[in-house]
VOPAGU-2260 file (C-alpha; in pm, 1 decimal, decimal comma):
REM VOPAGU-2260
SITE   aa  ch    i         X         Y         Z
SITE  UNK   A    0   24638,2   -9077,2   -7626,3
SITE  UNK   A    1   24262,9   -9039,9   -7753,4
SITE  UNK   A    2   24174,3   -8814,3   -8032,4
SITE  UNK   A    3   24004,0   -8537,1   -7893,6
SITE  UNK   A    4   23711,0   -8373,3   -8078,4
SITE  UNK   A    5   23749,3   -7997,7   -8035,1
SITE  UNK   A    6   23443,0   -7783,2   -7948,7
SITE  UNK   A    7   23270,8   -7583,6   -8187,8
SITE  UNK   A    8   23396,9   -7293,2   -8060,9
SITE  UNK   A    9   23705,8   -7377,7   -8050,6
SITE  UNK   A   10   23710,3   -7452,0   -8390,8
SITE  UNK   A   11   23537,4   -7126,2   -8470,7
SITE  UNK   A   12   23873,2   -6965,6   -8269,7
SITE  UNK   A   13   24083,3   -7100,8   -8468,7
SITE  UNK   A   14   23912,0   -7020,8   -8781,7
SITE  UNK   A   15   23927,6   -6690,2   -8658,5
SITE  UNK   A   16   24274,1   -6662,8   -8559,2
SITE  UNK   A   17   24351,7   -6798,3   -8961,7
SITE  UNK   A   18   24166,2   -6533,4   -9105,9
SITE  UNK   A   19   24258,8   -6262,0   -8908,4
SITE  UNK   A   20   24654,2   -6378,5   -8932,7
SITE  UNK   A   21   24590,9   -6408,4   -9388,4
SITE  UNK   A   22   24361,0   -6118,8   -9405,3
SITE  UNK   A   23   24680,1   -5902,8   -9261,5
SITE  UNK   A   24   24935,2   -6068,9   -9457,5
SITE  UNK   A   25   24750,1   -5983,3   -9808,3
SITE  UNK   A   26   24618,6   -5650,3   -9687,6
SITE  UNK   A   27   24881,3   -5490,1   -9461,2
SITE  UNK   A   28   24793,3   -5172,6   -9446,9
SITE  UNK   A   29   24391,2   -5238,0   -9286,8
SITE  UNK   A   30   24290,9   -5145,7   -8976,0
SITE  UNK   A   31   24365,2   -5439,1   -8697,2
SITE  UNK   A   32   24120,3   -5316,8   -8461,6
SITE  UNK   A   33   23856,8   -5350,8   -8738,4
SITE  UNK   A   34   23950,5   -5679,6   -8884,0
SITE  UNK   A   35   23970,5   -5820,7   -8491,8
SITE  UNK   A   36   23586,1   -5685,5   -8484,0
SITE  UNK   A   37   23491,0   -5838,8   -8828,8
SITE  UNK   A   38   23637,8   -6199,8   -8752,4
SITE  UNK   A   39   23518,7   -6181,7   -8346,5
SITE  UNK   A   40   23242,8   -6024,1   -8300,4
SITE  UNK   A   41   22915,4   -6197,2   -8297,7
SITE  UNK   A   42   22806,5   -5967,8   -8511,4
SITE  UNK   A   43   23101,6   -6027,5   -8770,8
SITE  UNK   A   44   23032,5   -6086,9   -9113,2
SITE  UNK   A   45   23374,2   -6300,7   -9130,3
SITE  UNK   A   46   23259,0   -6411,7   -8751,9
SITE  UNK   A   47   22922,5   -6559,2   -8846,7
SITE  UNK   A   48   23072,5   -6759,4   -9184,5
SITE  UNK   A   49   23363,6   -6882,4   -8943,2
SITE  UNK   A   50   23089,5   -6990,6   -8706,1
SITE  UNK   A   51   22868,8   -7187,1   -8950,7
SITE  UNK   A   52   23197,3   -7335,0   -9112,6
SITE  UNK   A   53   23287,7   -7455,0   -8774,8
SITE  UNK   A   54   22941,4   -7619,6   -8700,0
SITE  UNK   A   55   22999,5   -7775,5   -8998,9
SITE  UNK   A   56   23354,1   -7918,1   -8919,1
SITE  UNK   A   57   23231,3   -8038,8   -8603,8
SITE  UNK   A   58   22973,7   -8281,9   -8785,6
SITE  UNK   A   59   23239,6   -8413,5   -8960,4
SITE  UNK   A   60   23451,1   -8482,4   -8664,8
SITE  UNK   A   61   23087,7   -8610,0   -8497,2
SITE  UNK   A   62   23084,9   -8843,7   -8835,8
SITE  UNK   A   63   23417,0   -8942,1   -8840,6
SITE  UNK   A   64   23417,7   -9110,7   -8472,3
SITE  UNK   A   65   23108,6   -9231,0   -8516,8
SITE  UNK   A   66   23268,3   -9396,2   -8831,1
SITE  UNK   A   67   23546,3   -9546,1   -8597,0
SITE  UNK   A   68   23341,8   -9678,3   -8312,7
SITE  UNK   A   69   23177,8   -9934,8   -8619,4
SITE  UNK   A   70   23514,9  -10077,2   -8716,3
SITE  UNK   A   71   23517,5  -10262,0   -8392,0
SITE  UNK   A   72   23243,9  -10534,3   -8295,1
SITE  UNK   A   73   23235,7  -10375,7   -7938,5
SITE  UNK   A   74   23105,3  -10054,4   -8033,4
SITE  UNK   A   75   22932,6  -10096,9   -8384,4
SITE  UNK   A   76   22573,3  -10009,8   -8356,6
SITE  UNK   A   77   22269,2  -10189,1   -8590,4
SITE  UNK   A   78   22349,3  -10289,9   -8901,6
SITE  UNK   A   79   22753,3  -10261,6   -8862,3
SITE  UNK   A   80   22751,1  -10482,4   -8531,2
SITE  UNK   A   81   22508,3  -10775,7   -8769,0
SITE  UNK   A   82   22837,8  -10747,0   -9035,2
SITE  UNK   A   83   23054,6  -10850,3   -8777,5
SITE  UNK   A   84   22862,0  -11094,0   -8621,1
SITE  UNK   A   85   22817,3  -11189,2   -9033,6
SITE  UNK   A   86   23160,6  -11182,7   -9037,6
SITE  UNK   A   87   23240,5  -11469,7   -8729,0
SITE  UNK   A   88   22961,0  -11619,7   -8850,8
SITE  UNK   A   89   22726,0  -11548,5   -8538,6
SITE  UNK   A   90   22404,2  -11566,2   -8606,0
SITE  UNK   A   91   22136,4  -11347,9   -8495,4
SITE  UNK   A   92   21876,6  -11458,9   -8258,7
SITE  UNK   A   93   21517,1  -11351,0   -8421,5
SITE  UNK   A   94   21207,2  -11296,8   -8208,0
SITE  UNK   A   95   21114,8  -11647,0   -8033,3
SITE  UNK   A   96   20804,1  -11822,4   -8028,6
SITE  UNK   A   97   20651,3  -11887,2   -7689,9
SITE  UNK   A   98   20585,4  -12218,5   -7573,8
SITE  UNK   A   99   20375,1  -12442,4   -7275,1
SITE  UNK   A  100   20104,2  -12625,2   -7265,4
SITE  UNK   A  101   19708,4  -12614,1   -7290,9
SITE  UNK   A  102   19486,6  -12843,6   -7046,9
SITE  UNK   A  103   19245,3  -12966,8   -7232,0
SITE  UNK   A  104   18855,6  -13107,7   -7123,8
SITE  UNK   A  105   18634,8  -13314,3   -7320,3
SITE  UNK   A  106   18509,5  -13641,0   -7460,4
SITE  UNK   A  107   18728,2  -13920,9   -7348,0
SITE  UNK   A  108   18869,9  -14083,3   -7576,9
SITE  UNK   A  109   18901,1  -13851,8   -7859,8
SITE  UNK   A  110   19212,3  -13806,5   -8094,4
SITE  UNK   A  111   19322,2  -13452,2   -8129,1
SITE  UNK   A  112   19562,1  -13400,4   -8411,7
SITE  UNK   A  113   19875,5  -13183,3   -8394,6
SITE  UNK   A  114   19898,7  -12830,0   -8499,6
SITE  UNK   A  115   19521,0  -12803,0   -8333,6
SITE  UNK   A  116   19528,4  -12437,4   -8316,1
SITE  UNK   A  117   19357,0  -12235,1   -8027,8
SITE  UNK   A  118   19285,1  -11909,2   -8005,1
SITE  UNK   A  119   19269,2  -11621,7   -7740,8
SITE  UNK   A  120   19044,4  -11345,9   -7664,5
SITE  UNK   A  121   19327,5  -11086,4   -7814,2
SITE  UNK   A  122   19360,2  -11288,0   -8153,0
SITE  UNK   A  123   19720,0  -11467,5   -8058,0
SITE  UNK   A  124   19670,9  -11804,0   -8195,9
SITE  UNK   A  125   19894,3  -12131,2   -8065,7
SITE  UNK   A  126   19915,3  -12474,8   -8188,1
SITE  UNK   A  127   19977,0  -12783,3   -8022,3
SITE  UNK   A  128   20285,9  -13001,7   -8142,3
SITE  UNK   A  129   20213,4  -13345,9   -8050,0
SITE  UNK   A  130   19943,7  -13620,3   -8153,5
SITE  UNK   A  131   19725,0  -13682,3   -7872,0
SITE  UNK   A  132   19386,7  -13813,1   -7683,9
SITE  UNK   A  133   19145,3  -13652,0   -7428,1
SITE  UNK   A  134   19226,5  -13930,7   -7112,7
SITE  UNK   A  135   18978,3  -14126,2   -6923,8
SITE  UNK   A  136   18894,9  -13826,0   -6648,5
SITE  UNK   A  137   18777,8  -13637,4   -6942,9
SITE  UNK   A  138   19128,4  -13420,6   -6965,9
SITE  UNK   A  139   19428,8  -13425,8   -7135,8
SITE  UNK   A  140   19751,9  -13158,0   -7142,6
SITE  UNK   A  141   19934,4  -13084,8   -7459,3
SITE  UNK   A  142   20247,5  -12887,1   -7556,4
SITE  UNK   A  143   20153,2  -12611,1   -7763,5
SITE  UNK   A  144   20391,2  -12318,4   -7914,4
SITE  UNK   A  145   20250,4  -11952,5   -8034,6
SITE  UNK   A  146   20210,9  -11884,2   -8403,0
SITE  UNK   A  147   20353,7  -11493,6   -8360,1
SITE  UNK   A  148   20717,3  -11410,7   -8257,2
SITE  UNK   A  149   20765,8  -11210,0   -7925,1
SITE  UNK   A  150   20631,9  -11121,5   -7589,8
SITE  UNK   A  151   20274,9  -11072,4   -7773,6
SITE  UNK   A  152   20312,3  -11471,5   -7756,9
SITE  UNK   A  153   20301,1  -11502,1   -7386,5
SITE  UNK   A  154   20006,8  -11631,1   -7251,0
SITE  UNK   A  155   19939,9  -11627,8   -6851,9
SITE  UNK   A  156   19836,2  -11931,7   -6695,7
SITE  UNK   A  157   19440,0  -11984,1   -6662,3
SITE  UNK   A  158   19354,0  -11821,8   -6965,0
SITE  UNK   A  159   19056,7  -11965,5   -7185,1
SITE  UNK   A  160   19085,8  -12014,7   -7474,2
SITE  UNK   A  161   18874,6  -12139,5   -7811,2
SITE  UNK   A  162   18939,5  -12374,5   -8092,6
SITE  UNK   A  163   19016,3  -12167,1   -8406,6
SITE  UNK   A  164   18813,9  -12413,2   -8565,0
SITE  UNK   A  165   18455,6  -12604,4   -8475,6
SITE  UNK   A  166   18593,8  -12862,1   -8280,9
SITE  UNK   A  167   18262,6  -13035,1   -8046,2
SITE  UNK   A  168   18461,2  -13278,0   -7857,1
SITE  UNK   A  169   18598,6  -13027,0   -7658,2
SITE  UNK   A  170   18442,7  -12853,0   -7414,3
SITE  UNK   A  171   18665,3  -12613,5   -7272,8
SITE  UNK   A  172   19051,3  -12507,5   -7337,7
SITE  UNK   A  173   19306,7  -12348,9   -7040,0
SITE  UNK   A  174   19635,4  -12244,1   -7067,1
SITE  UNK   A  175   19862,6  -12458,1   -6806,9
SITE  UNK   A  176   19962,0  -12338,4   -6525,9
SITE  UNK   A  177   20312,4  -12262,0   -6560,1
SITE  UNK   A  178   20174,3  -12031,2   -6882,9
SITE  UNK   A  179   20302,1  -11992,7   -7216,4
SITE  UNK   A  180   20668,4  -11792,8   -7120,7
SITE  UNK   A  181   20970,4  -11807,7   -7366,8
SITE  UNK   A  182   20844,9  -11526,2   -7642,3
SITE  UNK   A  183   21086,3  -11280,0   -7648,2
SITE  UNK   A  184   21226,2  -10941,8   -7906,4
SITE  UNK   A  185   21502,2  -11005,8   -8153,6
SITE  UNK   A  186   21845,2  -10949,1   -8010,8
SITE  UNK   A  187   21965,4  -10661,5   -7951,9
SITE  UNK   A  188   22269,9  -10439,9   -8143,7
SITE  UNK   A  189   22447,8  -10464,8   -7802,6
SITE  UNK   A  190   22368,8  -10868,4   -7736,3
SITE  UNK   A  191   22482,9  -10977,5   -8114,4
SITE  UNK   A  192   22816,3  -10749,3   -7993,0
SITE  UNK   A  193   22839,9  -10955,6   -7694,5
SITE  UNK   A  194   22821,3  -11287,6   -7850,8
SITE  UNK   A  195   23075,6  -11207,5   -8152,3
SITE  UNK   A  196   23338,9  -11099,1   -7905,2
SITE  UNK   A  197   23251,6  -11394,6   -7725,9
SITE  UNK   A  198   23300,8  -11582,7   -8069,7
SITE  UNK   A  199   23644,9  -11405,1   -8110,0
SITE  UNK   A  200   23752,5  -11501,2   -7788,3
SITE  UNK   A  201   23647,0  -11864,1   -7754,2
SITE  UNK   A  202   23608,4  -12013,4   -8103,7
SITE  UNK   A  203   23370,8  -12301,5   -8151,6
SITE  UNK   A  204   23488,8  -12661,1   -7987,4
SITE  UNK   A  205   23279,0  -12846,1   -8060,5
SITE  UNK   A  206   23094,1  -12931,3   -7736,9
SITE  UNK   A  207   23317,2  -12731,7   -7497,7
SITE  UNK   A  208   23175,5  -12602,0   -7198,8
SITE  UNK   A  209   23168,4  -12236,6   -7336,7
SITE  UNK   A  210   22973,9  -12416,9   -7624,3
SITE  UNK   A  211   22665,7  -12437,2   -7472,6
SITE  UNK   A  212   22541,2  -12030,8   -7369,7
SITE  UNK   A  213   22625,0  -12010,9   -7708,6
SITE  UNK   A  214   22379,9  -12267,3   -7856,9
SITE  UNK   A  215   22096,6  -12164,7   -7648,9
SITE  UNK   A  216   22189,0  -11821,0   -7732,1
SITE  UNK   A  217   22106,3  -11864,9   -8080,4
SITE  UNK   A  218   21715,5  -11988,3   -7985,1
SITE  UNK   A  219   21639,5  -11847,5   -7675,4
SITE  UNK   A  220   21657,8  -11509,8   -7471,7
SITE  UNK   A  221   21864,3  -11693,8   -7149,3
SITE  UNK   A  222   21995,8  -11472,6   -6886,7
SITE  UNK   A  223   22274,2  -11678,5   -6792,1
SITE  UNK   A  224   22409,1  -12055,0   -6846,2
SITE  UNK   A  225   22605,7  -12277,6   -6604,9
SITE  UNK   A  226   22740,7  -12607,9   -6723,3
SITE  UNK   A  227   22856,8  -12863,8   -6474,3
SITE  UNK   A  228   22983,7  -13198,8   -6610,0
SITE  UNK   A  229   22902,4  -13555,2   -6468,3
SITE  UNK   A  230   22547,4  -13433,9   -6331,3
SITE  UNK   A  231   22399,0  -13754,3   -6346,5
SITE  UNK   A  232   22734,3  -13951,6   -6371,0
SITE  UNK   A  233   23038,2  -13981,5   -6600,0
SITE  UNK   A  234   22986,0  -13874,9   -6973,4
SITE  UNK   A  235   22616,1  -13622,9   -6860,2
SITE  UNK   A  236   22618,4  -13231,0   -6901,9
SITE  UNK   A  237   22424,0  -13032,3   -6666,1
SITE  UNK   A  238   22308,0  -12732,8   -6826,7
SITE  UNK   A  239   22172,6  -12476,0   -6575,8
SITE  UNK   A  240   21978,6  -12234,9   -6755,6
SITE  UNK   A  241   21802,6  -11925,4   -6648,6
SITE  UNK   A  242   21620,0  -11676,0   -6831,0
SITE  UNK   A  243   21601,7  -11346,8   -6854,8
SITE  UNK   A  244   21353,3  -11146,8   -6634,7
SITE  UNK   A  245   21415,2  -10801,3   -6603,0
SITE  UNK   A  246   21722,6  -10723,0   -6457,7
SITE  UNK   A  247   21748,7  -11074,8   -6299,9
SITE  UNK   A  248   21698,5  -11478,8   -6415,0
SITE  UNK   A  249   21406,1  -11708,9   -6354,4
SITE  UNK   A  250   21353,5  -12065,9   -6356,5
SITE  UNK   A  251   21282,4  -12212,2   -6742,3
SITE  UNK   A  252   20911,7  -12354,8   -6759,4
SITE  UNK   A  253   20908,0  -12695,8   -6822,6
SITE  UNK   A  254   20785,1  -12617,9   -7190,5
SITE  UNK   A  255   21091,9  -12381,8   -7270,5
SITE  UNK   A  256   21332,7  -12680,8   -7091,6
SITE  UNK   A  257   21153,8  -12952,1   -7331,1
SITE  UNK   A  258   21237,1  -12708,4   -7625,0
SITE  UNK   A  259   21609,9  -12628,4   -7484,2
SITE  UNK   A  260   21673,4  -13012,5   -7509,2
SITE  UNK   A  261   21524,9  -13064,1   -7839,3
SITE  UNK   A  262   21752,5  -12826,8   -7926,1
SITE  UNK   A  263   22070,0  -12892,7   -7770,1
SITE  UNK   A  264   21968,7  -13266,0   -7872,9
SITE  UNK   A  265   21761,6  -13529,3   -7655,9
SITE  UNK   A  266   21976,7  -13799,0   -7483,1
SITE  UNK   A  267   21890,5  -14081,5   -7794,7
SITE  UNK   A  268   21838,6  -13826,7   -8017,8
SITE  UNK   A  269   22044,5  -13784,6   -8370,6
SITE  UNK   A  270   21947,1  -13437,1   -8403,1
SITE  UNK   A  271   22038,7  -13116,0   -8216,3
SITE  UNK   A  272   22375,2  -12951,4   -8208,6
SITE  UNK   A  273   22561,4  -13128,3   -7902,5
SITE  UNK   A  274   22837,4  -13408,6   -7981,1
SITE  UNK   A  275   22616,5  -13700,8   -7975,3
SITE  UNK   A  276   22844,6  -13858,3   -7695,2
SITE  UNK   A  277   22710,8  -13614,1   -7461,1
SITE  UNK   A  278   22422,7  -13682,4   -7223,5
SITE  UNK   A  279   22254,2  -13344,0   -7163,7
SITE  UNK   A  280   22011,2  -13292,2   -6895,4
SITE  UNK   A  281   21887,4  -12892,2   -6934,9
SITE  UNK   A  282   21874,0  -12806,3   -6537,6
SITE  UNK   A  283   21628,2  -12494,2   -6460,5
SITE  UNK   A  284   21806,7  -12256,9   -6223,3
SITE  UNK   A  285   21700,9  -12220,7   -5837,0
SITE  UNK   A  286   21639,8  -11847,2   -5737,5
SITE  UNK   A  287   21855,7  -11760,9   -5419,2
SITE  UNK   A  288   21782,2  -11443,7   -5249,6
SITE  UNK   A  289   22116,6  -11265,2   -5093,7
SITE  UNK   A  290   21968,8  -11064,8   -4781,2
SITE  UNK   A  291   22187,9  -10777,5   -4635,7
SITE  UNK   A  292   22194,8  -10581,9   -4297,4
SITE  UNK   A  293   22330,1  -10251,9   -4339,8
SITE  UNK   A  294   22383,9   -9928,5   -4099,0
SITE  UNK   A  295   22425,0   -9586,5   -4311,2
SITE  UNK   A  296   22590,9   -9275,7   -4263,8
SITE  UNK   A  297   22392,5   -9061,5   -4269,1
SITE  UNK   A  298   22067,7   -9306,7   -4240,2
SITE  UNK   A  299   21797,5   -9083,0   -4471,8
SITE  UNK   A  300   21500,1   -9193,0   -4670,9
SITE  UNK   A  301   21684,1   -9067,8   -4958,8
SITE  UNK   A  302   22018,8   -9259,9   -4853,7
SITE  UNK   A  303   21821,6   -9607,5   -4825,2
SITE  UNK   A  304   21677,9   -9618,5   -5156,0
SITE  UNK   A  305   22030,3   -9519,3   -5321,8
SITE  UNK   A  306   22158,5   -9797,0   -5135,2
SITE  UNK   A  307   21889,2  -10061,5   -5227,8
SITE  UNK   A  308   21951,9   -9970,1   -5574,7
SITE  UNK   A  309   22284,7   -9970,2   -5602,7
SITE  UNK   A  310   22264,6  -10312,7   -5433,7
SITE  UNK   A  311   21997,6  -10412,3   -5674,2
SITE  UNK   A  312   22246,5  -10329,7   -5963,2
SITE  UNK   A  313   22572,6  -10461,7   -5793,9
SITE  UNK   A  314   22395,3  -10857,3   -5787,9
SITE  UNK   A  315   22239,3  -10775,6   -6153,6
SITE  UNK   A  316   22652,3  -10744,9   -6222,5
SITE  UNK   A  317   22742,8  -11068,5   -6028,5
SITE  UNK   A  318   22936,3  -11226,8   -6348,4
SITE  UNK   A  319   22969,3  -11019,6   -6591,0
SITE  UNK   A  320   23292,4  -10965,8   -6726,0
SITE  UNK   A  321   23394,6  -10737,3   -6491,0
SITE  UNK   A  322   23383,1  -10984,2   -6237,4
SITE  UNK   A  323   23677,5  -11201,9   -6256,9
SITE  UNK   A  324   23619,7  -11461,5   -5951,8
SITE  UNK   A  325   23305,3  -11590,0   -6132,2
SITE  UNK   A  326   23247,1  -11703,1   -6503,3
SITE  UNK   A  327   22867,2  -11666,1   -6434,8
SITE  UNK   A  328   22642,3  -11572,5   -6198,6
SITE  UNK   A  329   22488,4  -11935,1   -6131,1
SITE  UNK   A  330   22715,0  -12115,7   -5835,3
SITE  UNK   A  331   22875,0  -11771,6   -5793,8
SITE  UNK   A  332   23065,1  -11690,9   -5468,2
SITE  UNK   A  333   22967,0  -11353,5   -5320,6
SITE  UNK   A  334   23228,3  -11158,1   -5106,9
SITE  UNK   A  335   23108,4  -10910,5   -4828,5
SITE  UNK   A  336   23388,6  -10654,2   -4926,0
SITE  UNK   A  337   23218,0  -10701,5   -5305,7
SITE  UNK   A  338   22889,1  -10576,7   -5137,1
SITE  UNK   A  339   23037,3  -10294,0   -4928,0
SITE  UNK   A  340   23208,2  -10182,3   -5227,4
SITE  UNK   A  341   22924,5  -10141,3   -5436,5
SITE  UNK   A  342   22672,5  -10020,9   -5157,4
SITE  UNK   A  343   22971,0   -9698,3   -5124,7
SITE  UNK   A  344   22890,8   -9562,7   -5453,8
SITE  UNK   A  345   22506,1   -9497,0   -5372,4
SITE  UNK   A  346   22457,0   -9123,3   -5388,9
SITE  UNK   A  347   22479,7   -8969,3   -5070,2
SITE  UNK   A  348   22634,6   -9282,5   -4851,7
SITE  UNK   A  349   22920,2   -9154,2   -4650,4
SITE  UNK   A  350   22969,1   -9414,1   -4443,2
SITE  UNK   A  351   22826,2   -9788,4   -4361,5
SITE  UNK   A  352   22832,0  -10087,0   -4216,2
SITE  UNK   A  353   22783,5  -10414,7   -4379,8
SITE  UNK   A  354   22678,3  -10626,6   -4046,0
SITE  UNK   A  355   22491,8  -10923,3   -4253,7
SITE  UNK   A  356   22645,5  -11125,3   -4453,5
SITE  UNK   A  357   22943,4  -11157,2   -4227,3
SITE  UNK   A  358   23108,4  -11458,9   -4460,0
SITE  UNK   A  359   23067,8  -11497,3   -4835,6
SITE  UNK   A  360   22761,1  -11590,4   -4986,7
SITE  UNK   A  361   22822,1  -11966,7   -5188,9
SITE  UNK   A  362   22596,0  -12046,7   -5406,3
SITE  UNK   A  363   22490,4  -12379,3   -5516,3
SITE  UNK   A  364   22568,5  -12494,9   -5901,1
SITE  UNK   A  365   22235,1  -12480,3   -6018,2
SITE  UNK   A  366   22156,9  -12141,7   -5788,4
SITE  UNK   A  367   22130,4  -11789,0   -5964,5
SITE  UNK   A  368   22151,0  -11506,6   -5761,4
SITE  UNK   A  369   21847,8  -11210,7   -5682,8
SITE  UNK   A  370   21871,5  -10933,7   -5464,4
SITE  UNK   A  371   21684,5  -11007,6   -5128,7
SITE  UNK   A  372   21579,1  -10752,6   -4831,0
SITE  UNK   A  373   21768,6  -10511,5   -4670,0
SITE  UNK   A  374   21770,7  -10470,3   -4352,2
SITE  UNK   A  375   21848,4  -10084,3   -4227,6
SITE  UNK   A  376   21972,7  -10079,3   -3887,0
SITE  UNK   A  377   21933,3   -9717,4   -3723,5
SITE  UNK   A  378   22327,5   -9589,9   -3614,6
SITE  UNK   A  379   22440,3   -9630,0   -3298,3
């Protein structure tokens, strides 16, 4: 069984009972009723050391489990879950650097260099990664990729911006219109966990299916990876990838897919960290909303919007590792009974009846589940 961790008073009982049980063997002859008072009573002098040795005590036992929950990589915290992950040499994923593209206007013809930095109106500076030339029509898009780590990175799409330096040939500077997306925080205590026990479990194969999360996990903050083989034919590897957006996925912009392939390694390519057999094609996820139609018992305000959210955190759970019909949320298959069971723990529910979907939802392989509208039917 567990160790239990007694309660400070408790421990202050016993610490009583101890005193009270040597006091009378050294000193027979004292008053009982006294000595009970002394080590009991709040206003004990043996009472209020007890007390303050027992709040003491009950740090250490606070310490000492705290100590114990860092020998194991699913419970370290901080530095202690890094020395595991140090440990199956996992590496941790620093902040990223967003990435997308600028559309560029000026005077036709003219070469712009790479790392051309731009700047916006808040100071975050890009630069662009490719040698290019302003076309014929005067414009010309080029990948660029933020010069700071993190969200602060993330431009939205439309957004002027200027040349850091004097640069005449260009007249005006937009970012594209899928944005710059893909800056994201360092990972997390509980993510660097995740991926060591991951580690653990499925050791490095060298281009095995459960090969790939891991390699994108290592450059980029991905909500969830699929991998399908023969996508385009014998000897190809799909890679569905979505990334992390709230509690949900999203679609990959095309400039975080360009850098997902240059990392994985480019079909041609001798660099990246796939086998160089494999022909990888990085696959941005489809969005699939899962609308329900429920009845409630009782059907309240209050009822509904305990039932959205529990639905809202039963699909952000659709393959996780509780879940053991699906490896992943992308091309998951959805059981009604699934649904009902999760829409029963919203506070208040008594009852209900799950009247859409009447058959499981099936996703596609490259489709990652949201939650979509419910539907609240009034009872009968």
């Amino acid at each position: 069984m567990a160790w239990q961790i007694p309660r400070t008073s408790a421990i202050a009982e016993r610490i009583a009972g101890a005193l009270e049980t040597l006091i009378l063997a050294v000193r027979p002859n004292i008053d009982p009723i006294a000595l009970s008072r002394a080590v009991r009573s709040p206003r004990g002098m043996f009472a209020i050391l007890g007390r303050a040795v027992a709040m003491e005590m009950r740090g250490i036992h606070d310490h000492i489990a705290w100590w114990s929950r860092q020998y194991f990589p699913d419970t370290a915290e901080d530095e202690f879950a890094d020395r595991h992950a140090s440990i199956w040499g996992v590496e941790k994923r620093l902040a990223t650097f967003a990435v997308g593209s600028v559309l560029v206007e000026g005077v036709a013809g003219t070469p712009l260099p790479a790392d051309l930095e731009f700047a916006a109106s808040d100071g975050v500076t890009v630069k662009s990664t490719a040698v290019t030339a302003i076309g014929a029509g005067g414009t010309v898009s080029i990948p660029v990729v933020a010069l700071v780590r993190g969200p602060a990175g993330n431009i939205a799409a439309g957004i002027r911006l200027r040349t850091a330096a004097p640069f005449p040939e260009i007249s005006r500077a937009t970012v594209g219109a899928a944005g710059l997306a893909g800056g994201s925080p360092e990972e997390t205590a509980r993510e660097l966990s995740a991926a060591t026990i991951n580690r653990i479990r499925q050791p490095p194969h060298g281009g095995a299916g459960f090969d790939y999360p891991e390699w994108l996990r290592e450059a980029f903050d991905v909500r969830a990876v699929a991998v399908v083989t023969d996508w385009i034919g014998r000897g190809s590897v799909g890679v569905v990838v979505a990334m992390k957006d709230g509690l949900f996925g999203k679609a990959p912009t095309a400039g975080e897919q360009t850098a997902m392939l240059a990392h994985l390694g480019a079909p041609g390519s001798s660099t990246g960290v796939r086998p160089v057999t494999a022909n990888v094609v990085v696959v941005p996820a489809v969005t699939h909303s899962l609308p329900i139609t429920v009845r409630t018992r009782p059907d309240t305000v209050a009822i509904r919007a305990a039932v959205s959210e529990a639905y809202q955190r039963f699909v952000a759970t659709i393959g996780d590792a509780e879940d053991t019909q699906n490896a992943g949320p992308i091309g998951a298959r959805i059981e009604p009974s699934r649904i009902s069971e999760a829409l029963s723990a919203a506070a208040g529910e008594y009852a209900h009846d799950l009247l859409v979907p009447a058959a499981p939802f099936t996703l596609a392989r490259d489709h990652y589940p949201v939650p979509g509208e419910i539907t609240f039917v009034a009872p009968l």
